[in-house]
KEKE-3310 file (N, C-alpha, C; in steps of 0.2 Angstrom, whole numbers, plus 5000, padded with zeros to 4 digits):
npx = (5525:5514:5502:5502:5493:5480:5476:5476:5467:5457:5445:5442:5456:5469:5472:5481:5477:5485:5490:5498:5493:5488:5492:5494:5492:5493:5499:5502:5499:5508:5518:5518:5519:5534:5539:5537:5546:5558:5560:5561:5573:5578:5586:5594:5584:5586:5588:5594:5596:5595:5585:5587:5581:5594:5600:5589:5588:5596:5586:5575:5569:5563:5554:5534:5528:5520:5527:5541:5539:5535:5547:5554:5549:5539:5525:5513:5512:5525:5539:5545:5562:5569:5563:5564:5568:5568:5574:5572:5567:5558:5543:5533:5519:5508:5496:5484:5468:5467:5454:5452:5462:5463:5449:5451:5460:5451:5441:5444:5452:5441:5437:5429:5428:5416:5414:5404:5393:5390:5402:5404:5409:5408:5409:5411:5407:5411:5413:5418:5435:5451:5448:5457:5470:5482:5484:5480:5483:5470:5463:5470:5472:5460:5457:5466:5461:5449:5456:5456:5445:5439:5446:5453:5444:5438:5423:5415:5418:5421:5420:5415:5407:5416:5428:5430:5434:5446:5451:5463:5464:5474:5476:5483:5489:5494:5485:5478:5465:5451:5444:5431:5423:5409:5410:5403:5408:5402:5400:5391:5389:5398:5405:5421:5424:5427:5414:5402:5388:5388:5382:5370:5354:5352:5352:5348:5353:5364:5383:5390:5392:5395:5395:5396:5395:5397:5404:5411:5417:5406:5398:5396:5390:5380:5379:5378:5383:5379:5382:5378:5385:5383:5379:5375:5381:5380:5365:5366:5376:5382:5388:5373:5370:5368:5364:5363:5355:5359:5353:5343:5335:5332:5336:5345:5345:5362:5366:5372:5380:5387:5399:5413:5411:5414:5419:5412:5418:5430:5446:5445:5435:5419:5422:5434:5434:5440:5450:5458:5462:5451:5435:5423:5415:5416:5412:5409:5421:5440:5456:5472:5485:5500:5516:5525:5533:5546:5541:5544:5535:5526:5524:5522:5520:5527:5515:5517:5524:5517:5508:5498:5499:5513:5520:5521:5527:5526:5519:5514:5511:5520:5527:5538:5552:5549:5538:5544:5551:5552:5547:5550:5540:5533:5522:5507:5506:5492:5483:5468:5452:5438:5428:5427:5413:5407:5414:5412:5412:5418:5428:5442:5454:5463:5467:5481:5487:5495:5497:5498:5504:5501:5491:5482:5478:5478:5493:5497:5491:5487:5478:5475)
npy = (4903:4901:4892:4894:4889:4885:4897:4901:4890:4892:4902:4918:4927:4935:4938:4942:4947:4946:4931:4917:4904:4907:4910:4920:4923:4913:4896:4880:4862:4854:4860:4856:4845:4845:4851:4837:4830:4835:4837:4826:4822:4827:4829:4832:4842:4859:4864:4880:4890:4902:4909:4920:4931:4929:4918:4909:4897:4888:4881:4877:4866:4861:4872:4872:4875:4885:4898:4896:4901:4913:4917:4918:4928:4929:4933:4949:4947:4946:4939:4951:4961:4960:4948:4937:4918:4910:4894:4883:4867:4854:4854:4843:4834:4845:4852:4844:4840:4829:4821:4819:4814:4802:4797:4799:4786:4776:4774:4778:4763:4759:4765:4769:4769:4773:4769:4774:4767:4780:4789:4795:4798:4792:4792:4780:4773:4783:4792:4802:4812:4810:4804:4794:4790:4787:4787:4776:4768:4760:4773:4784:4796:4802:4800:4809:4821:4818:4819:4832:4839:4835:4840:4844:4855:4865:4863:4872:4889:4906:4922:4938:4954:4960:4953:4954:4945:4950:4953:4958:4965:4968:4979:4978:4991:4995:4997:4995:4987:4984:4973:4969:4953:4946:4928:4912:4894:4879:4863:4852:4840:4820:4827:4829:4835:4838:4841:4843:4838:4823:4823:4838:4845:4856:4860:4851:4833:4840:4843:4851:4868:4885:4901:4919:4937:4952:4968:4977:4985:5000:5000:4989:4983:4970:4960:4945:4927:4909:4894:4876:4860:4845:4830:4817:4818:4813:4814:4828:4834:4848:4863:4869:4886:4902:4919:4935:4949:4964:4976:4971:4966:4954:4938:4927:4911:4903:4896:4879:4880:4893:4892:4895:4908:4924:4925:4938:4950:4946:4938:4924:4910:4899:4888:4890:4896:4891:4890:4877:4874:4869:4870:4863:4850:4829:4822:4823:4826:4822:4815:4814:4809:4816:4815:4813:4826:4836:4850:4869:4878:4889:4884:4887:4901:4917:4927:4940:4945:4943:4955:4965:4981:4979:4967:4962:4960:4970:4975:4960:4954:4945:4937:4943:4940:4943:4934:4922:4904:4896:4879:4863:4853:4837:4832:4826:4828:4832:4832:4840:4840:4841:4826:4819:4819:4829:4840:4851:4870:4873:4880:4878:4867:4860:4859:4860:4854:4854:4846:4845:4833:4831:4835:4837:4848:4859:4867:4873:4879:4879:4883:4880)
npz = (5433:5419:5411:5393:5384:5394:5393:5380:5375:5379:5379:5369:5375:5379:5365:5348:5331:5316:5323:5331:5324:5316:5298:5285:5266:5252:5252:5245:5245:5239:5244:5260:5260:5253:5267:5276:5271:5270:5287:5292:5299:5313:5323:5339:5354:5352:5365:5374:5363:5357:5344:5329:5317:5313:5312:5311:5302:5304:5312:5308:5304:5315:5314:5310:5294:5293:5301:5297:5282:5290:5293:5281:5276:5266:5265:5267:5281:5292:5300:5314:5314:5324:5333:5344:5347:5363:5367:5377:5390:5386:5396:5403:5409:5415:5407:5410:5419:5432:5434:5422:5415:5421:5418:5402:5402:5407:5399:5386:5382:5374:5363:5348:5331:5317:5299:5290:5275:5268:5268:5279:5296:5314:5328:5345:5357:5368:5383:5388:5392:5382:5367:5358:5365:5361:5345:5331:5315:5310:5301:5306:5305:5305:5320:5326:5323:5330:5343:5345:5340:5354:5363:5380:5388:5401:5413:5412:5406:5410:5403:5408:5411:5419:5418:5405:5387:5379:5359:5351:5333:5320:5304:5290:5289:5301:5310:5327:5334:5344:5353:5365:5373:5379:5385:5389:5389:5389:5395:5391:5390:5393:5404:5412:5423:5443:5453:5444:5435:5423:5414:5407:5407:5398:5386:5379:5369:5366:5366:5368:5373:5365:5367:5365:5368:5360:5366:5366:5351:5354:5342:5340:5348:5360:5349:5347:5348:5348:5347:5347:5350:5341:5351:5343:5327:5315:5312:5315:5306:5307:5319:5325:5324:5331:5328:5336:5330:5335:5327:5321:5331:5334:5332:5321:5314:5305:5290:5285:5275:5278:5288:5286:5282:5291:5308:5321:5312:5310:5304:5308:5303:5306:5305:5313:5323:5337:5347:5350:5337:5329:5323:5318:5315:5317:5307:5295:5291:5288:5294:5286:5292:5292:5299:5314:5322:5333:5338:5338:5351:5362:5374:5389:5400:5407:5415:5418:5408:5397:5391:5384:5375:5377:5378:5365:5347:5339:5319:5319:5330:5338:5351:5360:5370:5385:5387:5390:5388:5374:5370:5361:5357:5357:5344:5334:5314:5304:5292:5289:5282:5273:5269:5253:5249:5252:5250:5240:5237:5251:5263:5264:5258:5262:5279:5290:5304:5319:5329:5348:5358:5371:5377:5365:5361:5344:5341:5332:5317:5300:5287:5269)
capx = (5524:5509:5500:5499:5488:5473:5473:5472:5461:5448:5441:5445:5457:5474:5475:5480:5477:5486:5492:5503:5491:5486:5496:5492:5494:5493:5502:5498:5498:5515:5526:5517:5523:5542:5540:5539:5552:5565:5561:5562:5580:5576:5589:5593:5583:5591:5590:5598:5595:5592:5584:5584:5582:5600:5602:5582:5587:5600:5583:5571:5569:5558:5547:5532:5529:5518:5532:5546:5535:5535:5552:5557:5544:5535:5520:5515:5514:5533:5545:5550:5569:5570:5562:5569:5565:5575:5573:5571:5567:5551:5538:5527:5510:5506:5490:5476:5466:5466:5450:5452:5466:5457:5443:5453:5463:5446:5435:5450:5452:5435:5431:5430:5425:5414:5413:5397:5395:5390:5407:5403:5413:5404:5414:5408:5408:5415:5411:5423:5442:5454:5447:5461:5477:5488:5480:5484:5479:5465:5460:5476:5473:5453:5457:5468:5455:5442:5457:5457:5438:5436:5451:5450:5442:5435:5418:5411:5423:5418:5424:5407:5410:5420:5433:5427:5440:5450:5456:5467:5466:5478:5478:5490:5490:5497:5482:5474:5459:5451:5437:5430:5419:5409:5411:5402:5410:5400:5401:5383:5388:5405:5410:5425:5427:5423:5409:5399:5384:5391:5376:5366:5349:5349:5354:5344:5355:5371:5388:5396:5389:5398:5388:5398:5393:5402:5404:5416:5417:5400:5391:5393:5389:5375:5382:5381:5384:5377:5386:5378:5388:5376:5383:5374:5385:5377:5360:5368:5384:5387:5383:5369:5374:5362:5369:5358:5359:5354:5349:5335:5332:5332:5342:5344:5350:5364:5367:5376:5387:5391:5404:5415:5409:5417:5415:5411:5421:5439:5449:5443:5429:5415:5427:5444:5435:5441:5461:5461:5462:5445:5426:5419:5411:5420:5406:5407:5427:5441:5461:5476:5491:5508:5522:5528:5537:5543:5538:5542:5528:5526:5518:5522:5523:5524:5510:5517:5528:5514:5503:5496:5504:5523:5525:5519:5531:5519:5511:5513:5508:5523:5529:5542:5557:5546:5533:5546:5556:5548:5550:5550:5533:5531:5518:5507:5504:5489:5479:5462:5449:5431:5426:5424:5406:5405:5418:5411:5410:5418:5433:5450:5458:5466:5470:5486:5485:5501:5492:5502:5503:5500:5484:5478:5474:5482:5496:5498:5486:5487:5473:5477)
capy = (4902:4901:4889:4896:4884:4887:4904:4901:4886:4892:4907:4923:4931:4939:4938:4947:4944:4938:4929:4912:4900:4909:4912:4925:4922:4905:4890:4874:4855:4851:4863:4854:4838:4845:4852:4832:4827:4841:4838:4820:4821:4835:4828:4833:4848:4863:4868:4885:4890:4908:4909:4926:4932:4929:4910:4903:4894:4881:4877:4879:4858:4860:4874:4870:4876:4896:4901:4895:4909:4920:4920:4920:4938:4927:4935:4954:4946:4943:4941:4957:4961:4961:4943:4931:4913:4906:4888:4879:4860:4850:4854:4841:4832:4851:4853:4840:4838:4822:4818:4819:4807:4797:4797:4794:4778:4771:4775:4777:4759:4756:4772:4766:4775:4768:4774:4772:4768:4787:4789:4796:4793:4790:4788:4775:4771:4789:4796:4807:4810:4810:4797:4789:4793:4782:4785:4770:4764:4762:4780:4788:4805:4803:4799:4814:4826:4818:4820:4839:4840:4835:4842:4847:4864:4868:4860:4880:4893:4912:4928:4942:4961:4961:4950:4953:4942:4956:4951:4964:4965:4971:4977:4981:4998:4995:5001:4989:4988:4980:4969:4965:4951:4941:4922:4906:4889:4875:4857:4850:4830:4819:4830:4824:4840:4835:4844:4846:4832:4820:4825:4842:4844:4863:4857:4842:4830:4844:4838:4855:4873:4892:4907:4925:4943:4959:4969:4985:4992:5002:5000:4982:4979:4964:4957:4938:4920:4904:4887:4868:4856:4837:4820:4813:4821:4810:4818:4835:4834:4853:4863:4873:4893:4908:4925:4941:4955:4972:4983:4968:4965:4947:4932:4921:4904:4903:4888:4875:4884:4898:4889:4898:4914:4927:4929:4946:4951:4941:4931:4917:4908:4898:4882:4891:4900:4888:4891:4869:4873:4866:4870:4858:4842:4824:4819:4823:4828:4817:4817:4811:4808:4818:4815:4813:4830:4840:4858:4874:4882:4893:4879:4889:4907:4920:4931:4947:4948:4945:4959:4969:4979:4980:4960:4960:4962:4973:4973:4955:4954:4940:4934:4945:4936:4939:4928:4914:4900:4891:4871:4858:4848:4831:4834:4822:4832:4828:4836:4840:4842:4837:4818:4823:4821:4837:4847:4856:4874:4873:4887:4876:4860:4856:4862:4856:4854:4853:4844:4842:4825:4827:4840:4836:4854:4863:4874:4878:4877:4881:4880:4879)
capz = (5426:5418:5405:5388:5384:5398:5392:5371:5373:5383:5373:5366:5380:5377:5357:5343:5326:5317:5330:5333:5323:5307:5295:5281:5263:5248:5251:5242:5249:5238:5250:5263:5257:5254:5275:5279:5270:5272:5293:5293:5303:5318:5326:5347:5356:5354:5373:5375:5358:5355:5337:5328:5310:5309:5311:5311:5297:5307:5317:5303:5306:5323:5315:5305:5288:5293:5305:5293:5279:5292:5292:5274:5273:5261:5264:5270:5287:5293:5306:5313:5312:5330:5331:5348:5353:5367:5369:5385:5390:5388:5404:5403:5412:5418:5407:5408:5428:5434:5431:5413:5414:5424:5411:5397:5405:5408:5393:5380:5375:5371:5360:5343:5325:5309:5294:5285:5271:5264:5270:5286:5302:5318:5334:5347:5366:5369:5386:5393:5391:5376:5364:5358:5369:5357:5339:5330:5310:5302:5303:5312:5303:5309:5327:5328:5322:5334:5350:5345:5344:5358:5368:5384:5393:5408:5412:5413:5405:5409:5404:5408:5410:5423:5415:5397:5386:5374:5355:5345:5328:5316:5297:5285:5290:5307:5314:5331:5336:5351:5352:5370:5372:5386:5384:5391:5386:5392:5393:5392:5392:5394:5409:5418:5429:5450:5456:5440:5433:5418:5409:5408:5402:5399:5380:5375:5364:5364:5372:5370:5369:5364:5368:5365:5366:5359:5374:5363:5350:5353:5336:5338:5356:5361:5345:5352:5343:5350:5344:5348:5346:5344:5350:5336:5321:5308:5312:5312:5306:5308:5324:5326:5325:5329:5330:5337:5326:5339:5323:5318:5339:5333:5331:5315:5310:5301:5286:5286:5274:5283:5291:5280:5284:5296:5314:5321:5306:5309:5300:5307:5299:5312:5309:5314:5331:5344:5348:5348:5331:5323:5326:5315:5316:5314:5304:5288:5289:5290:5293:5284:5295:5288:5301:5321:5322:5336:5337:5343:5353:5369:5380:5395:5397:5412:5412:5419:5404:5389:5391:5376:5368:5377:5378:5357:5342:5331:5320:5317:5337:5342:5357:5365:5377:5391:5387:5392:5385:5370:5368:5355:5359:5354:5341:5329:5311:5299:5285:5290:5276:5273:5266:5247:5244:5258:5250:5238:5239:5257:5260:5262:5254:5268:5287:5293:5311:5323:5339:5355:5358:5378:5376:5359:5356:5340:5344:5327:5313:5294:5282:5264)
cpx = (5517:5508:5496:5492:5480:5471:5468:5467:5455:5444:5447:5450:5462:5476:5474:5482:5479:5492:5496:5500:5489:5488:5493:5496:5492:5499:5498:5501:5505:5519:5523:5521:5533:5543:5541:5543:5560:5565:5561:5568:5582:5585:5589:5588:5587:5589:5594:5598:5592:5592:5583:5585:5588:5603:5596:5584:5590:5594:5575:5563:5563:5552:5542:5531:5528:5523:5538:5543:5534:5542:5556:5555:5541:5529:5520:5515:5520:5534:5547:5557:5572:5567:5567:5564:5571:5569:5574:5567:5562:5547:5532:5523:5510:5500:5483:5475:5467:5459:5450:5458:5464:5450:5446:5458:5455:5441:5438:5450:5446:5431:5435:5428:5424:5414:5406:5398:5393:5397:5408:5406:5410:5408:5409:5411:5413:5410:5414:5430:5445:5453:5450:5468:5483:5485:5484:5481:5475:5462:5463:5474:5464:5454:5462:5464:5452:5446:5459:5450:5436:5441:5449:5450:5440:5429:5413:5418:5421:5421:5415:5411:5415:5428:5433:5436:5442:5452:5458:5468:5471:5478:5482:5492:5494:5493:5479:5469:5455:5444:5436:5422:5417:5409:5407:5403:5408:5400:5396:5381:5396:5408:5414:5426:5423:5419:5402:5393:5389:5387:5372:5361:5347:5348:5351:5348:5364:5377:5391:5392:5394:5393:5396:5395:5397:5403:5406:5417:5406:5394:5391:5391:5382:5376:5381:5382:5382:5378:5383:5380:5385:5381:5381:5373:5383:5371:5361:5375:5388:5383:5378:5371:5370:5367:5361:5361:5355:5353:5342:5331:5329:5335:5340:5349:5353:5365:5370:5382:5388:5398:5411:5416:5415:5415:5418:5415:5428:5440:5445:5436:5424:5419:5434:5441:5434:5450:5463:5462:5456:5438:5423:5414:5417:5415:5409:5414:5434:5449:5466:5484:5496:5513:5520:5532:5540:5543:5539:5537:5532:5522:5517:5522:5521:5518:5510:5521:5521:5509:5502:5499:5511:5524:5525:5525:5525:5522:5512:5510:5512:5524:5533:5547:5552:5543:5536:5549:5550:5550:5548:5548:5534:5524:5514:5504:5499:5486:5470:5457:5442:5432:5425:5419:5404:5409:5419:5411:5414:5427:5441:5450:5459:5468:5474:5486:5490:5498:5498:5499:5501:5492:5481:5474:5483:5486:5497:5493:5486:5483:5477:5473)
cpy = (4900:4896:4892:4894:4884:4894:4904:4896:4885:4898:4912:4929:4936:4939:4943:4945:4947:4938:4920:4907:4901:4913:4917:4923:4913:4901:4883:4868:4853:4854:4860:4848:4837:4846:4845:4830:4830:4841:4830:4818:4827:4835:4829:4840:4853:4868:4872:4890:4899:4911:4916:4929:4931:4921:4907:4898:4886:4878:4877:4871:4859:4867:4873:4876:4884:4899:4900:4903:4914:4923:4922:4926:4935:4930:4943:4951:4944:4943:4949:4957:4958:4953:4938:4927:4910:4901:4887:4872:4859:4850:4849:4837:4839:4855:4853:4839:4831:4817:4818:4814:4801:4793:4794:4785:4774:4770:4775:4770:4758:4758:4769:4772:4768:4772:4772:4772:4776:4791:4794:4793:4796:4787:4783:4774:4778:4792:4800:4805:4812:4803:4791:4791:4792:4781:4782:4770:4759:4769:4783:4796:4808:4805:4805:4819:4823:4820:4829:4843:4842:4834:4845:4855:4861:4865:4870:4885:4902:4918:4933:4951:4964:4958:4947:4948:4948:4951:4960:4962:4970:4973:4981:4985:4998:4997:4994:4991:4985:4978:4965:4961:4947:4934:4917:4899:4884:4868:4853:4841:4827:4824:4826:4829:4837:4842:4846:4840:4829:4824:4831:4843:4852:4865:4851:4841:4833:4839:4846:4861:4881:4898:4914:4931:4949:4963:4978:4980:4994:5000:4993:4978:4977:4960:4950:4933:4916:4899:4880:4865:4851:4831:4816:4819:4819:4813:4824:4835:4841:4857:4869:4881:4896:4912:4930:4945:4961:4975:4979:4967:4958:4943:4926:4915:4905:4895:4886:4879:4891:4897:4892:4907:4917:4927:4936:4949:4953:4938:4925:4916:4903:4890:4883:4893:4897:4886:4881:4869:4871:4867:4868:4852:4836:4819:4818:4827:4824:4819:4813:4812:4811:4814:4816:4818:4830:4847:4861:4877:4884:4890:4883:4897:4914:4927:4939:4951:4947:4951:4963:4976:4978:4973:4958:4963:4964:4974:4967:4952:4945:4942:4938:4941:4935:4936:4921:4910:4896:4883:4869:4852:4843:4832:4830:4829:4831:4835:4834:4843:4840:4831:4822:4824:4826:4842:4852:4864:4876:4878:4885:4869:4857:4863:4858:4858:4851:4852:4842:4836:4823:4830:4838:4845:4856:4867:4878:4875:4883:4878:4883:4881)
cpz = (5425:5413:5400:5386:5387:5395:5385:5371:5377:5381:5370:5372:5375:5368:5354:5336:5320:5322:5329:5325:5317:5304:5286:5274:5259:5249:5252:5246:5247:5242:5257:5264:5258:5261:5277:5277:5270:5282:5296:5297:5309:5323:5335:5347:5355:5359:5374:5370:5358:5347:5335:5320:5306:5308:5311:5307:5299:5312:5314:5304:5312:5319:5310:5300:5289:5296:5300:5287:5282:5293:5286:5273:5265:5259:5266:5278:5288:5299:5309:5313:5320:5335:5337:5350:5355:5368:5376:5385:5390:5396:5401:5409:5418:5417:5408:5418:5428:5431:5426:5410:5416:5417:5404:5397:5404:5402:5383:5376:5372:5365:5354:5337:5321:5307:5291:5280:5263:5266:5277:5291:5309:5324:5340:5353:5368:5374:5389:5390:5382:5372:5363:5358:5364:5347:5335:5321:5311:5305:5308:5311:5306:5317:5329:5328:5329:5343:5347:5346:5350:5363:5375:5386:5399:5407:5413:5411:5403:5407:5404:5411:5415:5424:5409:5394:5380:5366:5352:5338:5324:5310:5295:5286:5296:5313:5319:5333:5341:5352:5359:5369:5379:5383:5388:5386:5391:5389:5393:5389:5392:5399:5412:5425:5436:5451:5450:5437:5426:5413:5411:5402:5399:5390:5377:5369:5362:5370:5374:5366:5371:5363:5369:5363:5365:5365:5371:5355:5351:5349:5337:5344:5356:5355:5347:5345:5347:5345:5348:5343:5350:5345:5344:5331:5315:5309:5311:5314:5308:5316:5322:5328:5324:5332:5330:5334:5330:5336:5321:5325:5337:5330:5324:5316:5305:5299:5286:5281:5275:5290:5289:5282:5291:5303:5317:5318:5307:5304:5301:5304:5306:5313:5313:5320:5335:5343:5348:5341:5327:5327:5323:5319:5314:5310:5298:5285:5291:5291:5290:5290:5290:5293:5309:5320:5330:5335:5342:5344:5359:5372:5386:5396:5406:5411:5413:5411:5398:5390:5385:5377:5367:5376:5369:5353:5336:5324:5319:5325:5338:5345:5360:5371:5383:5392:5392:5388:5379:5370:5362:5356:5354:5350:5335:5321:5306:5295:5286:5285:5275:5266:5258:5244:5247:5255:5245:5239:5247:5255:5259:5260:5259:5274:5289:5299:5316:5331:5344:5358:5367:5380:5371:5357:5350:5340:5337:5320:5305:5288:5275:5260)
residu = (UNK:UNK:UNK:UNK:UNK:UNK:UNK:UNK:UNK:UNK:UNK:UNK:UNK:UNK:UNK:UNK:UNK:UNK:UNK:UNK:UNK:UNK:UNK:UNK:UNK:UNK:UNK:UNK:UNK:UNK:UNK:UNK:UNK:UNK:UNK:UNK:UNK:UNK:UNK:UNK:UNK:UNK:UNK:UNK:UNK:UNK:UNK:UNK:UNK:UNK:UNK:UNK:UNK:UNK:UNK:UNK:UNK:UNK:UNK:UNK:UNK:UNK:UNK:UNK:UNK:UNK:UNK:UNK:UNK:UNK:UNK:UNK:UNK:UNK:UNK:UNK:UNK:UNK:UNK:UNK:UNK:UNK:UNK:UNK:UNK:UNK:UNK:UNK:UNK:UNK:UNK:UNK:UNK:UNK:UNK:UNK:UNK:UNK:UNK:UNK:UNK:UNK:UNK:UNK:UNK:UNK:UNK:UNK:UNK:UNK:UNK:UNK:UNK:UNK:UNK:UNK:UNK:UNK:UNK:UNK:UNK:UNK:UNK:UNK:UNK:UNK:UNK:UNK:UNK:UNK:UNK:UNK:UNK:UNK:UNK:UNK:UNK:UNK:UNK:UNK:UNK:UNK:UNK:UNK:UNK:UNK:UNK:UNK:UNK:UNK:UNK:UNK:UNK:UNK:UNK:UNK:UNK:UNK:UNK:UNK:UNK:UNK:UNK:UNK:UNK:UNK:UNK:UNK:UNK:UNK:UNK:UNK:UNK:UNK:UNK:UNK:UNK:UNK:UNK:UNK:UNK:UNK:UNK:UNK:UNK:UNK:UNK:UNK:UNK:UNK:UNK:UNK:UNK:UNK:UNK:UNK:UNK:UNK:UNK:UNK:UNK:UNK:UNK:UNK:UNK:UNK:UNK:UNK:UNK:UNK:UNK:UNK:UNK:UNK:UNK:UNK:UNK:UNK:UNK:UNK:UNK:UNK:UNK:UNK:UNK:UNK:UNK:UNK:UNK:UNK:UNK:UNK:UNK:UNK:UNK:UNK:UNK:UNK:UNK:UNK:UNK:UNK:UNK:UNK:UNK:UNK:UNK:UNK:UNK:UNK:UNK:UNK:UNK:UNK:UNK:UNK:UNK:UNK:UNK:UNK:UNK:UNK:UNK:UNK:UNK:UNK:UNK:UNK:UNK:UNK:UNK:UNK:UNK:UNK:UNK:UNK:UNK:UNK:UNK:UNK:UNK:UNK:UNK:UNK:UNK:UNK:UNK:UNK:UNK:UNK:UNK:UNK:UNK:UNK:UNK:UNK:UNK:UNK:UNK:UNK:UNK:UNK:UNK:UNK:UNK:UNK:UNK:UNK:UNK:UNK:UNK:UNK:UNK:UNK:UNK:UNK:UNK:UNK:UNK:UNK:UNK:UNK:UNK:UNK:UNK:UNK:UNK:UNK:UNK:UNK:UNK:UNK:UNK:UNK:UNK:UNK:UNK:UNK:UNK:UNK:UNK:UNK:UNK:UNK:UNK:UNK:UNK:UNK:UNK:UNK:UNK:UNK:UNK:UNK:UNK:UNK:UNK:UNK:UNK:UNK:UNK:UNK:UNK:UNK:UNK:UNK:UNK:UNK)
# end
């Protein structure tokens, strides 16, 4: 078995879009609201459970809102007819390395958050680890946002042309299309991996840098992105994003509102392209806590059955049986949004955000 997990939250490997996380289509905050109160009674696991366009409905309870809409056929993205999850038992402490447990045991109680008074929030004694393993009030729905942030990777995460990482998109048409690209995902302060410095200076003042180049299709190859992300958030709340354009043969800064914008011309936008769910700032964006669910995902998955395109249910590009058994993860769920004096002009209301409560990364994410 393999860990879904390693593969989605460490760059752009085996995806196809749209894919697990993002759901296609308008749904407003009120049917958010009726999801927590219509799943407030989940009842047992159901271990054994083979869910299919003909009963989803008796296990509706465990899923969140986008997958429920993909079952109704609410939107042109759906379920297809043919549509199987089999359940299987919670596997859990099989994610996080030791030292990251370590790190957060040791540095967790300490790490704090203020708000300024521009209503900026500002996290405090954070050096490594999952900030706040046990997120508690005043600022429960913040302190989830910030253990998603700053979820764990790999202290160096590479894919280069010899193991370029693949996404597949899809549109309406049914047609896919295939986007390889090279990746470097580095972690340039707060490292907890063994053999690597806490601190690198090869970044002055960043804690966390994303560097990607197109690889295929042809016209848009050397295409790159470059992402720093600053420890100090109140200084530069948002990151630093240059993209090389190989028809200009030089690279520009993009503006703080271009966050919003597409990348290499995806769905996602430059806050949605990290599989944790959020590539923002925890500066100048804050969360509202909804509900303790649990949720089905595909935490685990063997890797000979997902392969592109036989282990996919096209076009909507889900999961197939072989992928493996899905569970019903322990899960906190909040409403991710920017602070109001920031949120003019910006592209969603809210991001609802289904975080595993053992990783703290996203498994499922719906912006609004």
């Amino acid at each position: 078995m393999k860990r879904l997990w390693r593969v989605t939250a460490m760059g752009l490997l085996l995806l196809a879009l749209p894919t697990l996380g993002w759901t296609q289509g308008t749904t407003d905050r009120s049917e958010m609201d009726q999801w927590v109160k219509d799943t407030q009674n989940q009842g047992p696991s159901p271990v054994g459970a083979r869910i299919t366009m003909a009963n989803w409905q008796q296990y509706k309870q465990f899923m969140p809102l986008g997958m429920q809409k993909l079952f109704q056929g609410t939107y042109f993205w759906k379920m297809p007819a043919n549509v199987e999850i089999n359940v299987g038992p919670v596997v859990s402490n099989t994610f996080l390395p030791k030292t990251w447990v370590e790190a957060t045991e040791k540095y967790g109680p300490q790490t704090q958050v203020e708000v300024l008074p521009n209503g900026h929030y500002v996290i405090k004694n954070y050096h490594g680890g999952t900030p706040f393993p046990n997120p508690q009030e005043p600022h429960k729905g913040w302190k989830i946002l910030a253990n998603v942030f700053w979820g764990y990777v790999p202290s160096v995460y590479v894919n280069g042309p010899n193991n370029y990482g693949s996404v597949w998109s899809n549109d309406r048409f049914g047609n896919s299309n295939t986007t390889t690209l090279d990746v470097v995902y580095r972690w340039s302060d707060f490292n907890t991996d063994p053999g690597f410095p806490v601190k690198q200076d090869y970044a002055p003042g960043t804690w966390y840098t994303e560097w990607l180049m197109e690889e295929s299709p042809e016209q848009a190859r050397y295409t790159s992105s470059l992402n720093l992300f600053f420890v100090d958030q109140e200084k530069q709340p948002f990151p630093d994003t240059f993209v090389f354009v190989p028809a200009l043969r030089r690279s520009l800064r993009l503006a703080s509102t271009a966050r919003c914008s597409p990348v290499f011309g995806f769905d996602w936008s430059y806050d949605d392209a990290k599989t944790n769910g959020f590539n923002g700032s925890t500066s100048i964006y804050t969360g509202e806590f909804l509900a303790d669910r649990n949720i089905l995902t595909l935490a685990h998955y063997n890797e000979d059955g997902a392969i592109f395109p036989g282990g996919y249910l096209m076009p909507l590009g889900f999961p197939k049986p072989s992928w493996g058994k899905w569970e019903t993860r322990a899960m906190a769920v909040a409403d991710v949004h920017r602070i109001a004096s920031e949120a003019q002009g910006y592209c969603y209301s809210s991001r609802i955000i289904y975080a595993d409560k053992e990783h703290w990364n996203s498994d499922w994410v719906e912006p609004l």
